[in-house]
VEXPATI-275796 format. One line per field, with one value per atom (N, C-alpha, C): residue number from 1; x, y, z; atom name. Coordinates in steps of 0.02 Angstrom, whole numbers. Layout:
REM residues N
lumdren [NUM:...] $
u [X:...] $
v [Y:...] $
w [Z:...] $
gulum [CA:...] $
//
This chain:
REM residues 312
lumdren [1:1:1:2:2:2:3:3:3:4:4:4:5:5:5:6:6:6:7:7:7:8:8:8:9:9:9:10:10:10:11:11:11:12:12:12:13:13:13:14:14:14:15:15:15:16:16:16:17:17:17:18:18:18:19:19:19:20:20:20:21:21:21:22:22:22:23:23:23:24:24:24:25:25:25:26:26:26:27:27:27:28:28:28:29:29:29:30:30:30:31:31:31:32:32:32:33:33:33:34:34:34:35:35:35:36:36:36:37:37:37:38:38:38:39:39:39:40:40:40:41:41:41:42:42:42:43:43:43:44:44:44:45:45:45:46:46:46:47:47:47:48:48:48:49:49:49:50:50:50:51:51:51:52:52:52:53:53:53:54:54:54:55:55:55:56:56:56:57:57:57:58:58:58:59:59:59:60:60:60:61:61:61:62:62:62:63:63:63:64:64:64:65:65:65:66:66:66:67:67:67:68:68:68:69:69:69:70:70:70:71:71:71:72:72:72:73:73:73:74:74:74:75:75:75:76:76:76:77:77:77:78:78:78:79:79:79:80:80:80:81:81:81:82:82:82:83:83:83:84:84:84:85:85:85:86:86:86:87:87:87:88:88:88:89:89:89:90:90:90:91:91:91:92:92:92:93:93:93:94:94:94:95:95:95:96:96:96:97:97:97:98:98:98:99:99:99:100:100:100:101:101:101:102:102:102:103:103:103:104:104:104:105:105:105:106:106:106:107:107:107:108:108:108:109:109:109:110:110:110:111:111:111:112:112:112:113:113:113:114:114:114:115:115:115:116:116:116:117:117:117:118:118:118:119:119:119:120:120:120:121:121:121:122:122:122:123:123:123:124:124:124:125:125:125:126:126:126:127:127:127:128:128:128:129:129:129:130:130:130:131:131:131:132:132:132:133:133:133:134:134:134:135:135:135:136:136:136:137:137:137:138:138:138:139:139:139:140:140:140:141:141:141:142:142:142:143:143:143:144:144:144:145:145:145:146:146:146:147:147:147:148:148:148:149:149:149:150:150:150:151:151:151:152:152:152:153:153:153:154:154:154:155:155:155:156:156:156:157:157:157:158:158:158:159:159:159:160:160:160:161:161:161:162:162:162:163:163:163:164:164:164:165:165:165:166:166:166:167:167:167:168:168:168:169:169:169:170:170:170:171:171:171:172:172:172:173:173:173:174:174:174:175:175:175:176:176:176:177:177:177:178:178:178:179:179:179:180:180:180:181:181:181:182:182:182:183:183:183:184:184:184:185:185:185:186:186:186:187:187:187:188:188:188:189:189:189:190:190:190:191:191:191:192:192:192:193:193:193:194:194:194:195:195:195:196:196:196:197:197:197:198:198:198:199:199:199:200:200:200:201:201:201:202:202:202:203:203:203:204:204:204:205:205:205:206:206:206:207:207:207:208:208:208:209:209:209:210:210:210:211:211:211:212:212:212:213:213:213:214:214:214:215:215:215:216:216:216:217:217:217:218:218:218:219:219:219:220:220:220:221:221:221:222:222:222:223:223:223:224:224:224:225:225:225:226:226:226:227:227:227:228:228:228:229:229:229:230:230:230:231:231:231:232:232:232:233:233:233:234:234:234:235:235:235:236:236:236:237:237:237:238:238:238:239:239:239:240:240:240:241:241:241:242:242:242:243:243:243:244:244:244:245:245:245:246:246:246:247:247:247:248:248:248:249:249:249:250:250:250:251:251:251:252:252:252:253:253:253:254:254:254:255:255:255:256:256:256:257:257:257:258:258:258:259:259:259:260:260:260:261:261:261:262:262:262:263:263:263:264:264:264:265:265:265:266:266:266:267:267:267:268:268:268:269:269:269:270:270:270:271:271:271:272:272:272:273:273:273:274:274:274:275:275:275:276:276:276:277:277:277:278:278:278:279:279:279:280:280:280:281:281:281:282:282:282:283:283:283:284:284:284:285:285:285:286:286:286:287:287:287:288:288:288:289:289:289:290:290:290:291:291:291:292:292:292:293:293:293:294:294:294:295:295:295:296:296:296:297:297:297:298:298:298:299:299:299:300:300:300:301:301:301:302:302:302:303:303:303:304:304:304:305:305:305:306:306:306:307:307:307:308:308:308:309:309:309:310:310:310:311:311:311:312:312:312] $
u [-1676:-1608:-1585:-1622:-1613:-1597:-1615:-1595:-1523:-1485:-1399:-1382:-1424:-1434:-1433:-1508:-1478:-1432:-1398:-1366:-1298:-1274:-1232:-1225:-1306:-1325:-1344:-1363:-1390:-1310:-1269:-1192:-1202:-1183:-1169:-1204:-1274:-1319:-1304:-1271:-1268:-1198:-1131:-1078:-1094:-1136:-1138:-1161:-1213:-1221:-1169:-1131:-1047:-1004:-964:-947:-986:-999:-1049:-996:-1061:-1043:-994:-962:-899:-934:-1008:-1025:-987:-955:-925:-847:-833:-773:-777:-849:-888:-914:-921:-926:-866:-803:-756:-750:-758:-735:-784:-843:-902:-875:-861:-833:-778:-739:-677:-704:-725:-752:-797:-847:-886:-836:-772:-737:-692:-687:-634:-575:-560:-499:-479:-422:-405:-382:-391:-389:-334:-296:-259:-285:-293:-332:-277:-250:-192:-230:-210:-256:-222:-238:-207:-256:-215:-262:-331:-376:-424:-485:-471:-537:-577:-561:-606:-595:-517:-511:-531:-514:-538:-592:-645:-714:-751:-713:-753:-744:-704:-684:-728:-715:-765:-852:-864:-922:-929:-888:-888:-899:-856:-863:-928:-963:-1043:-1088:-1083:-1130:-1144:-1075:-1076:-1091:-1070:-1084:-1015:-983:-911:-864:-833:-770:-727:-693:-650:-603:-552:-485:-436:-421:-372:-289:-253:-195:-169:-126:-80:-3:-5:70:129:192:239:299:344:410:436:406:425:377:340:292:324:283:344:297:312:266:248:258:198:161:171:107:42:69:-11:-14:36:27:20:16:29:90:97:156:136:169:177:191:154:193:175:235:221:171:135:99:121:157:178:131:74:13:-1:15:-9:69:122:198:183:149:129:137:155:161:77:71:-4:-14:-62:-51:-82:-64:-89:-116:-172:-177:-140:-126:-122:-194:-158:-247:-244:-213:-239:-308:-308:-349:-436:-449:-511:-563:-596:-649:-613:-612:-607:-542:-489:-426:-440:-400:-372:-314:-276:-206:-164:-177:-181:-102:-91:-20:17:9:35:136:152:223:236:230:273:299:292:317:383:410:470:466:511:479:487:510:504:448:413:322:293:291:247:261:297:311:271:256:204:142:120:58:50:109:100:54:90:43:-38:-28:-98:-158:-118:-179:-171:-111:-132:-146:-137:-153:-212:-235:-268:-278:-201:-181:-128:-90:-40:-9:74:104:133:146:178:219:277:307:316:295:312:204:172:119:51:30:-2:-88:-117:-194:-223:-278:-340:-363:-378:-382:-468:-498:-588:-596:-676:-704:-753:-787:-746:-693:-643:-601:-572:-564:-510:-478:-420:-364:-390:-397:-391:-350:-306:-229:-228:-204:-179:-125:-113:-43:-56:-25:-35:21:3:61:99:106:135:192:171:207:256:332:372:423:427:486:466:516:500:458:444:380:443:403:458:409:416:379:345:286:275:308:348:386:311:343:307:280:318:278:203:227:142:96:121:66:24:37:34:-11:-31:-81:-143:-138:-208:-236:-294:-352:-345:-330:-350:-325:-321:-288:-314:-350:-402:-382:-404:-406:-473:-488:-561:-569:-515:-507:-565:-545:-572:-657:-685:-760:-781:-830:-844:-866:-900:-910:-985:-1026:-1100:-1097:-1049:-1033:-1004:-957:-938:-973:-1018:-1085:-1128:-1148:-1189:-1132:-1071:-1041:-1057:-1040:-1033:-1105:-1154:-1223:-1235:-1238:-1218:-1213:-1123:-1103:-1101:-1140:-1161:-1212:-1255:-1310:-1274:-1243:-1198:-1144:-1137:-1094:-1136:-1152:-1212:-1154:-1093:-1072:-1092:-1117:-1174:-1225:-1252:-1320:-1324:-1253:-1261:-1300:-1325:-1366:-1331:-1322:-1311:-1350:-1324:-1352:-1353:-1298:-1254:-1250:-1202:-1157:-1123:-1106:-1022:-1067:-1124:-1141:-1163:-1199:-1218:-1158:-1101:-1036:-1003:-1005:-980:-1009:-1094:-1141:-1117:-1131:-1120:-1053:-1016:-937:-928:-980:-961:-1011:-1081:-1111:-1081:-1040:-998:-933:-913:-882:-912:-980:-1004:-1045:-1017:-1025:-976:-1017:-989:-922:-879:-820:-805:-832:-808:-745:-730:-666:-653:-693:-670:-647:-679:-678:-619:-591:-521:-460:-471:-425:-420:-461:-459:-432:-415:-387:-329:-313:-242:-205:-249:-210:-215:-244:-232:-172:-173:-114:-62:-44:15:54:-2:1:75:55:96:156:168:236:279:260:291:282:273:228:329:326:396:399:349:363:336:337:329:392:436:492:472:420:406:310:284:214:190:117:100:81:82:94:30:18:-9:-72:-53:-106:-142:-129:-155:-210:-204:-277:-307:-281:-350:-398:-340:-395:-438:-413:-435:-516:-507:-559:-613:-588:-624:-668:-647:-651:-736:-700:-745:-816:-804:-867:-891:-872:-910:-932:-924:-949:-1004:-1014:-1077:-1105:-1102:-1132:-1202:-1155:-1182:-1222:-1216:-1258:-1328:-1332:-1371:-1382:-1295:-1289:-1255:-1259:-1256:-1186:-1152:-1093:-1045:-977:-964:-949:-935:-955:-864:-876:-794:-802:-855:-866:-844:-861:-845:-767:-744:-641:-609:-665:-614:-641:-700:-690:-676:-622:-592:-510:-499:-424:-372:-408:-338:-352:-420:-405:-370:-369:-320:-255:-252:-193:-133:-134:-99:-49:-67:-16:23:34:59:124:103:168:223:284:321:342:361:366:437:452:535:554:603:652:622:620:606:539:487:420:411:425:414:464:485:547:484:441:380:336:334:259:197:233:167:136:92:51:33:20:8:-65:-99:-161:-175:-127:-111:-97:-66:-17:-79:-108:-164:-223:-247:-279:-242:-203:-187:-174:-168:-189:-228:-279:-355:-389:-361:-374:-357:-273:-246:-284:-299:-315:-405:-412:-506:-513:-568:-593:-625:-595:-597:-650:-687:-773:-750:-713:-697:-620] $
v [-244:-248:-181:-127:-65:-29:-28:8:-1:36:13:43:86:102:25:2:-78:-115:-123:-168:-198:-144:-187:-217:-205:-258:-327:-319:-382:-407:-379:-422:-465:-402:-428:-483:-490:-531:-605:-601:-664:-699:-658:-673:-727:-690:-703:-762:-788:-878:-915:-904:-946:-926:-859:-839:-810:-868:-847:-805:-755:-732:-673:-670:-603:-536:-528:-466:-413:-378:-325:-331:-397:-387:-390:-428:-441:-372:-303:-260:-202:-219:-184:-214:-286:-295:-282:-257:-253:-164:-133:-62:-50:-97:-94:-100:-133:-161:-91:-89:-6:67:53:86:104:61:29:32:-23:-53:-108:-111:-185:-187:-281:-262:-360:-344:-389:-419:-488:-516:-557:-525:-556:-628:-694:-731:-800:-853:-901:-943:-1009:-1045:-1081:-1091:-1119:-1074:-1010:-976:-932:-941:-932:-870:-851:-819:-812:-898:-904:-911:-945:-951:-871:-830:-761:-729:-731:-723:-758:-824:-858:-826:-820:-791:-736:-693:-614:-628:-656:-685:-707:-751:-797:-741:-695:-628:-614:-587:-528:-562:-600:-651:-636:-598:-579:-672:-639:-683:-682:-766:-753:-795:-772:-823:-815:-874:-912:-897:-847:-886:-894:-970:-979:-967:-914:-903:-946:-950:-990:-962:-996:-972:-972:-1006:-1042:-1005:-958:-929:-878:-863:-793:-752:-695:-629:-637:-702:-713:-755:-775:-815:-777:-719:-665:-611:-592:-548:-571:-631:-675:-660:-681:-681:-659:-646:-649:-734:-731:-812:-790:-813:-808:-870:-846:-890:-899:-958:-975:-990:-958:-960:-907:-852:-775:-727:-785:-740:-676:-695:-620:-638:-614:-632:-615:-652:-650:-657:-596:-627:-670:-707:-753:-723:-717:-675:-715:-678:-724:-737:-738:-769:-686:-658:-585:-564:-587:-554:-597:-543:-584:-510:-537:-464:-480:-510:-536:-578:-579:-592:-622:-676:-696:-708:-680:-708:-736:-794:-827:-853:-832:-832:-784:-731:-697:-671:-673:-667:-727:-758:-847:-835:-766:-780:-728:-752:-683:-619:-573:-496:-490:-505:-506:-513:-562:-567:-511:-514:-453:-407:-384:-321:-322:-371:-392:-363:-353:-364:-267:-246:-159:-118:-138:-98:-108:-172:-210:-182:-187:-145:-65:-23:46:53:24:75:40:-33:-79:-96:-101:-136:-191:-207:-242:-234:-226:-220:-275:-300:-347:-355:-347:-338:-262:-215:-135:-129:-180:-180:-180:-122:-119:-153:-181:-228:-188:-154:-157:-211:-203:-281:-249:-316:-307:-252:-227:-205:-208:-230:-203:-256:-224:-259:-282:-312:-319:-364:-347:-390:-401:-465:-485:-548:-518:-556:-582:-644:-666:-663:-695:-689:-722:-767:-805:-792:-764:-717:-763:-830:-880:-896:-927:-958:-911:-901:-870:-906:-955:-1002:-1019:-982:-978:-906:-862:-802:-748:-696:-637:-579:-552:-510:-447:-421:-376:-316:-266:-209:-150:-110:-52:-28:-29:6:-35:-117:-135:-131:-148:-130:-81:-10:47:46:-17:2:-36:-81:-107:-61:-34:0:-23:-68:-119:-150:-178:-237:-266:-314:-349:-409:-429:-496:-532:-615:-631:-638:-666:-691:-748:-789:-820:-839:-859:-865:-883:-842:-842:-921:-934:-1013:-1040:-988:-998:-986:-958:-945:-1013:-1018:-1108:-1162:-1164:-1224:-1202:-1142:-1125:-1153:-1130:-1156:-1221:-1272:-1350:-1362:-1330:-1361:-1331:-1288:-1269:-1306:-1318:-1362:-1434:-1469:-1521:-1538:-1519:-1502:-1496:-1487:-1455:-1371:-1391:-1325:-1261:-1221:-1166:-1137:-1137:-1105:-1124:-1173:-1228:-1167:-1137:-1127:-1063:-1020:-939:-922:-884:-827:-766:-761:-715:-639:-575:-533:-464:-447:-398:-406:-366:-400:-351:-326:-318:-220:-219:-164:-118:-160:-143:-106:-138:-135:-74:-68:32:49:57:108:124:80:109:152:110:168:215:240:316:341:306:353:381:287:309:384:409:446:519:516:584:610:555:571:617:690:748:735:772:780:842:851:936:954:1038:1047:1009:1022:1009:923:902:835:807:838:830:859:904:932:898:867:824:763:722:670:675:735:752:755:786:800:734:696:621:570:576:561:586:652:692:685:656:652:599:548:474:482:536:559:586:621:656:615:549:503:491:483:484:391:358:283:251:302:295:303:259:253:277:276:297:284:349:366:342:364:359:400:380:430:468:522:546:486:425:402:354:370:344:399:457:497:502:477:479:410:356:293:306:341:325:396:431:483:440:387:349:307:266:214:238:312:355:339:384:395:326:281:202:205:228:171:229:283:349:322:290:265:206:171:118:123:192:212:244:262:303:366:412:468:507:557:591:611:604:663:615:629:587:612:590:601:595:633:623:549:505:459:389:407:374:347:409:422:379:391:368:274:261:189:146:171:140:165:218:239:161:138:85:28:10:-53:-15:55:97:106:129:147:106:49:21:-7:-58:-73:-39:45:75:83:95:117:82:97:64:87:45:70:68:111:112:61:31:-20:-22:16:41:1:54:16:-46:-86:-160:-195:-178:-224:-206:-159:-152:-182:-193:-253:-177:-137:-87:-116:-90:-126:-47:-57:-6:8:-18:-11:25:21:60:126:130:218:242:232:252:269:207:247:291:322:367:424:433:495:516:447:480:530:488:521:584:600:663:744:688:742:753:816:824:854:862:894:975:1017:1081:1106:1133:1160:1231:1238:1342:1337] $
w [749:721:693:688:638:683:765:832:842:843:830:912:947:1009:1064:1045:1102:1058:1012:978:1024:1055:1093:1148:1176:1243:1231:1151:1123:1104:1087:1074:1160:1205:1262:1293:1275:1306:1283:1207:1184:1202:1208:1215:1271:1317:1412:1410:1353:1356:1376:1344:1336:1380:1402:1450:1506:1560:1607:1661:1714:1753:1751:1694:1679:1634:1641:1611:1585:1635:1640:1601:1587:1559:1474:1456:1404:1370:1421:1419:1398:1415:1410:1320:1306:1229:1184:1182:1162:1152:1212:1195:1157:1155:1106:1025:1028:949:921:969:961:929:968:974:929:891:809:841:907:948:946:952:968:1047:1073:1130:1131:1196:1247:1295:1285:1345:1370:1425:1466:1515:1521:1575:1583:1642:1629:1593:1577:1535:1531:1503:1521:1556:1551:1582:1521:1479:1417:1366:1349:1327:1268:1208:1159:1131:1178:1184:1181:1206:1219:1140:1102:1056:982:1010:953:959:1022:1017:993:1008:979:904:878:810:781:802:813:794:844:873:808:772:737:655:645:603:544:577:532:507:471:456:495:510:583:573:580:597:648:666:734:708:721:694:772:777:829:811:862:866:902:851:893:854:877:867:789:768:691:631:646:597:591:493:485:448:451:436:377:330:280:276:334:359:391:405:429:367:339:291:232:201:126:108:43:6:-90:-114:-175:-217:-268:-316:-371:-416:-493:-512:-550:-594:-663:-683:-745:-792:-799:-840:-849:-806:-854:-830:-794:-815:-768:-718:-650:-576:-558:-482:-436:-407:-404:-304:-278:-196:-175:-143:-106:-28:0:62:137:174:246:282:327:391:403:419:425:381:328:283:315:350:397:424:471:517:555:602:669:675:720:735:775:816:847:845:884:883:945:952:1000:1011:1085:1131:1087:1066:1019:1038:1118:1136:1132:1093:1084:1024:964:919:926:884:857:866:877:861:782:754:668:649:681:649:712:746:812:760:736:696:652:602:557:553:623:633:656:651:681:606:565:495:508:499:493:558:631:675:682:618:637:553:498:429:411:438:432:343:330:267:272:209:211:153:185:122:92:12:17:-62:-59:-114:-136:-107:-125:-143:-159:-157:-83:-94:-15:-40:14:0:66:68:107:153:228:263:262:258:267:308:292:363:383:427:518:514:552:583:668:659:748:754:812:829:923:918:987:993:1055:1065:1142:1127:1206:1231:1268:1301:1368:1388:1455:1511:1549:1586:1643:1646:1681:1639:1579:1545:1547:1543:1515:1469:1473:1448:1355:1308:1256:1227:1263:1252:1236:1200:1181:1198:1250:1283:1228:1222:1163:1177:1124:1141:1136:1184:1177:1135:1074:1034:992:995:978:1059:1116:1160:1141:1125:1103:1069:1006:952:999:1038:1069:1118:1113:1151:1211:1218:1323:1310:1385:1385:1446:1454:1485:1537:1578:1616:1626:1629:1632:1705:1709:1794:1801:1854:1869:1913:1868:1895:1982:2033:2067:2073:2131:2132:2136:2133:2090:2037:1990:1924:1905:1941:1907:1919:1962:1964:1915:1886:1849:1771:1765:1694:1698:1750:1754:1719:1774:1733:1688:1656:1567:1513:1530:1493:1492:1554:1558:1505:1487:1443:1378:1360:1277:1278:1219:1216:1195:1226:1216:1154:1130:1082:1002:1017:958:922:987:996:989:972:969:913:913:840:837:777:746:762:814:813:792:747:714:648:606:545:537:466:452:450:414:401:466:531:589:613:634:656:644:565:535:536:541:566:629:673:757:772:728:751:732:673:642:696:745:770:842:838:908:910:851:843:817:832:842:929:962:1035:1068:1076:1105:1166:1153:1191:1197:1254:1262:1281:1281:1309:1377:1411:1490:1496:1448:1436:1419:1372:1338:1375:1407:1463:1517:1551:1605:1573:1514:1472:1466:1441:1418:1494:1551:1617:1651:1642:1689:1623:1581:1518:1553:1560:1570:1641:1667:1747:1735:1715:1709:1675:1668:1610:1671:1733:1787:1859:1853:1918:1914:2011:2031:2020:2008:2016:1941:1915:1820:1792:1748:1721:1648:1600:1532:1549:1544:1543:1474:1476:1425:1350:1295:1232:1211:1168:1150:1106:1103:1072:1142:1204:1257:1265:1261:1264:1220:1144:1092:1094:1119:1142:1199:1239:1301:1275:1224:1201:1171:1137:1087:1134:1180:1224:1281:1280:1341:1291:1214:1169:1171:1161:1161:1226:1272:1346:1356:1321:1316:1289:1225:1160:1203:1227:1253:1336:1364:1423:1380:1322:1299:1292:1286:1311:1245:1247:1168:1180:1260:1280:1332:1327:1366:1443:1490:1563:1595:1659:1685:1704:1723:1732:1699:1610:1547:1569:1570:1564:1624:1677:1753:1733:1711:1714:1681:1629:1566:1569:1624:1630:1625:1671:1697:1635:1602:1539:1483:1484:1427:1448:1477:1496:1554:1563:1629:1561:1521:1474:1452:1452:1424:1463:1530:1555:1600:1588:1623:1669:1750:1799:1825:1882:1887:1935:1925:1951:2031:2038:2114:2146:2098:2099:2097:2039:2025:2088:2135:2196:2228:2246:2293:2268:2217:2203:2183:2180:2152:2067:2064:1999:1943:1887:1859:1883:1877:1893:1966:2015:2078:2050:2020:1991:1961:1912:1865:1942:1971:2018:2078:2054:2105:2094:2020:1951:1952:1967:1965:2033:2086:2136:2138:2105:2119:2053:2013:1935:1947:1968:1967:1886:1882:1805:1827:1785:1810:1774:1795:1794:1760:1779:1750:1712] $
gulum [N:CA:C:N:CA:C:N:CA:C:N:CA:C:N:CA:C:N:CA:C:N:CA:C:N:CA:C:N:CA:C:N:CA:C:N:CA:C:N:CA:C:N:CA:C:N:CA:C:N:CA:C:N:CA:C:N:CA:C:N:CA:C:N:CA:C:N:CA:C:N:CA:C:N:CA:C:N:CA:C:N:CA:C:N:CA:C:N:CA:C:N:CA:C:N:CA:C:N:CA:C:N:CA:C:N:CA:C:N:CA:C:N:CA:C:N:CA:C:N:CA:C:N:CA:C:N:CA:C:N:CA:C:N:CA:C:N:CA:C:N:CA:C:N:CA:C:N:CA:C:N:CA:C:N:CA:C:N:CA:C:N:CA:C:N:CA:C:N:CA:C:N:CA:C:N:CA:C:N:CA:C:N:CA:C:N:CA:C:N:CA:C:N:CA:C:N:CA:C:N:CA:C:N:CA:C:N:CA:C:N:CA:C:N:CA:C:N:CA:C:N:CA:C:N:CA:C:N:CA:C:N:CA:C:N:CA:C:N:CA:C:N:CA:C:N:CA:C:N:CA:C:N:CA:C:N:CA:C:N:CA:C:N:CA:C:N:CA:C:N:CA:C:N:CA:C:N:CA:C:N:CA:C:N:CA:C:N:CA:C:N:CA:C:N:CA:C:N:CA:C:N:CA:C:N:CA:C:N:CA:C:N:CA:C:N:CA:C:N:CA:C:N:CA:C:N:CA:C:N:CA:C:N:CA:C:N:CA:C:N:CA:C:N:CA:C:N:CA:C:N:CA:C:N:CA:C:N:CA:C:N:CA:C:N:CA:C:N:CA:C:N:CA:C:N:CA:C:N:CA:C:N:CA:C:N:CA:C:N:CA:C:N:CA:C:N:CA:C:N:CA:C:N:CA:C:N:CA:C:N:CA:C:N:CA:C:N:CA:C:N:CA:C:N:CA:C:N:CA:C:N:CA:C:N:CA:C:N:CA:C:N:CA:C:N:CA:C:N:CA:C:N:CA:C:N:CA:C:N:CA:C:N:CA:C:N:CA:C:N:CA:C:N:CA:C:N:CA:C:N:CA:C:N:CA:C:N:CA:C:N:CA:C:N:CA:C:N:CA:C:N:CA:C:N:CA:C:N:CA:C:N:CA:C:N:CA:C:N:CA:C:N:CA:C:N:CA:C:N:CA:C:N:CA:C:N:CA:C:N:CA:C:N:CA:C:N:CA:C:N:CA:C:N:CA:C:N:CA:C:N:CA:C:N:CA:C:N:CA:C:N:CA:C:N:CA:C:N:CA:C:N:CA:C:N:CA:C:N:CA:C:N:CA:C:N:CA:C:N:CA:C:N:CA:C:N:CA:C:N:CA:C:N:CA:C:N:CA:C:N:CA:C:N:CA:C:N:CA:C:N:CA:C:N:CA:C:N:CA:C:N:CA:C:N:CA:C:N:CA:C:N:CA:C:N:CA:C:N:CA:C:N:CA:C:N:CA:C:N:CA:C:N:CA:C:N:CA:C:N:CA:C:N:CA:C:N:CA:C:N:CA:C:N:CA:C:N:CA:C:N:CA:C:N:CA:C:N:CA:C:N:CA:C:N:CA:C:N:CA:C:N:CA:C:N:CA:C:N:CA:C:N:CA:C:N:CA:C:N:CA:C:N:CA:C:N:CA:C:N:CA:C:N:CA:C:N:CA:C:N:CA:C:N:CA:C:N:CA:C:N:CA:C:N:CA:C:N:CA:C:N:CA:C:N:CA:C:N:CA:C:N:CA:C:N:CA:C:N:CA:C:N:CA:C:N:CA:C:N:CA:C:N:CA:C:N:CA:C:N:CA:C:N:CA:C:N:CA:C:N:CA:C:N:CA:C:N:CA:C:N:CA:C:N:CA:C:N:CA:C:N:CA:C:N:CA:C:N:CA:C:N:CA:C:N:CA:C:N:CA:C:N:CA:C:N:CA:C:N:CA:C:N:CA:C:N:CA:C:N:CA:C:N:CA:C:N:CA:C:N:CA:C:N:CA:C:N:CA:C:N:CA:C:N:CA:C:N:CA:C:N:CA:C:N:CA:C:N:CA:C:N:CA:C:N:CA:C:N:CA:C:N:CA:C:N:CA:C:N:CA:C:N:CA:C:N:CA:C:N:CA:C:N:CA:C:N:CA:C:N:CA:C:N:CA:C:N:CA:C:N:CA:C:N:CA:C:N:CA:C:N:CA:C:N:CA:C:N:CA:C:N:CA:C:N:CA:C:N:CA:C:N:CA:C:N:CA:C:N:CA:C:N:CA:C:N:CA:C:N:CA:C:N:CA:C:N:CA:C:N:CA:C:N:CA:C:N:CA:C:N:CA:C:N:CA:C:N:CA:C:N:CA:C:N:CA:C:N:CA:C:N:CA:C:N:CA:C:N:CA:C:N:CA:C:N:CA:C:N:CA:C] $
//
């Protein structure tokens, strides 16, 4: 448990009880968290967005709360409120569900942009203000958000600028079909989410991320970041690229997925296989593009193809 080196194969190993067969995507949120990110798990219903979540939670043995979003909740319902107490004549806070480790914020474009807004302090100062009075949110922290990309009827699409504060933005997709005979007989047997252990905690969690943030980034490293960033700002089928805080995630993102190869430095390798879960949310494409059915994830790999990393 004192090895903070395998610590996050042992997250990953345990998540994977419960979400079978999706390693690699178990892998991208395991790097976010490493990473001190929040992340978007875009998916349709029923393939285990929330389940992946509760486990993450299980793993780590953090404090965790569900809030469900809908139309009718209001930004003091995640941020608290103020109340006087007529016994000491003070206004006294009451916390929201924000005040947690671990987020969920489940169907999170079903609510208002008045509350989405709510939640912008909270995943970039990781406080809350309330009454001219600002509160500290726990730590570690994270925000993991859904969004079910069918539904549209009633949803208020997230504006750019909170896409912006989440690290990734993820899909589980749907299980292969020895993967779903293997869930059936699984969960025929019980709910293996019964059965998780505890393999982390709150202190493991800020150790690893301060070590994850002394994983070398060299120049060449950061120049090849900033030039596949910059690329998407001048792409003829990019309508608004992505911002200056798309290459410090996508810097952060690289150092976790080093962290977790066992590598002191990060690799052009790190950058190219985390480009598109960083960066595809970010950008918006032109009128043009979206009538062709092009995808961000098409544009981003085609940045990559065009942007090499320069040796001299």
């Amino acid at each position: 448990m004192n090895d903070l080196s395998s610590l996050p194969t042992k997250i990953i190993d345990n998540i994977e009880k419960v979400i079978i067969g999706k390693r690699e995507v178990i892998e991208l949120v395991v790097t976010a968290l490493i990473a001190d990110g929040h992340i978007l798990i875009e998916d349709v219903p029923g393939i285990g967005k929330t389940s992946m979540v509760s486990a993450l939670a299980r793993s780590l043995g953090l404090k965790f709360k569900r809030i469900q979003f809908t139309p009718d909740i209001l930004p003091s319902d995640i941020t608290g409120f103020s109340m006087y107490n007529m016994k000491t004549g003070e206004f006294e806070y009451r916390p929201g569900n924000i005040m947690s480790n671990i987020i969920l914020a489940d169907e999170i474009n079903r609510t208002s942009p008045k509350t989405q807004a709510s939640m912008l302090e909270v995943m970039e100062e990781r406080q809350v203000t309330v009454d001219g009075v600002t509160y500290p949110i726990p730590n570690p922290f994270m925000v993991l958000a859904t969004q079910n990309p069918v539904e549209y009827l009633g949803t208020y699409p997230l504006p750019e600028a909170q896409l912006d504060r989440f690290l990734m933005k993820i899909s589980i997709g749907y299980p292969r079909f020895e993967m779903e005979k293997k869930i059936l007989e699984i969960y025929r047997q019980g709910d293996p989410m019964s059965e998780l252990v505890q393999v982390a905690d709150a202190d493991m969690i800020i150790d690893i991320r301060k070590k994850v943030r002394d994983i070398t980034v060299n120049g060449k490293i950061n120049d090849y970041i900033i030039r596949i960033v910059s690329a998407t700002r001048t792409h003829a089928q990019i309508k608004l690229g992505c911002s200056p805080r798309a290459a410090l995630f996508l810097m952060k993102a690289a150092q976790a997925r080093a962290f977790m190869e066992g590598r002191t430095f990060v690799s052009p390798d790190d950058v190219k296989s985390l480009a598109a879960a960083v960066m595809a949310h970010r950008l918006v494409l032109s009128q043009e593009a979206r009538l062709k059915g092009v995808q961000p994830g098409d544009v981003i790999g085609e940045v990559l193809e065009n942007t090499g990393i320069q040796i001299r």
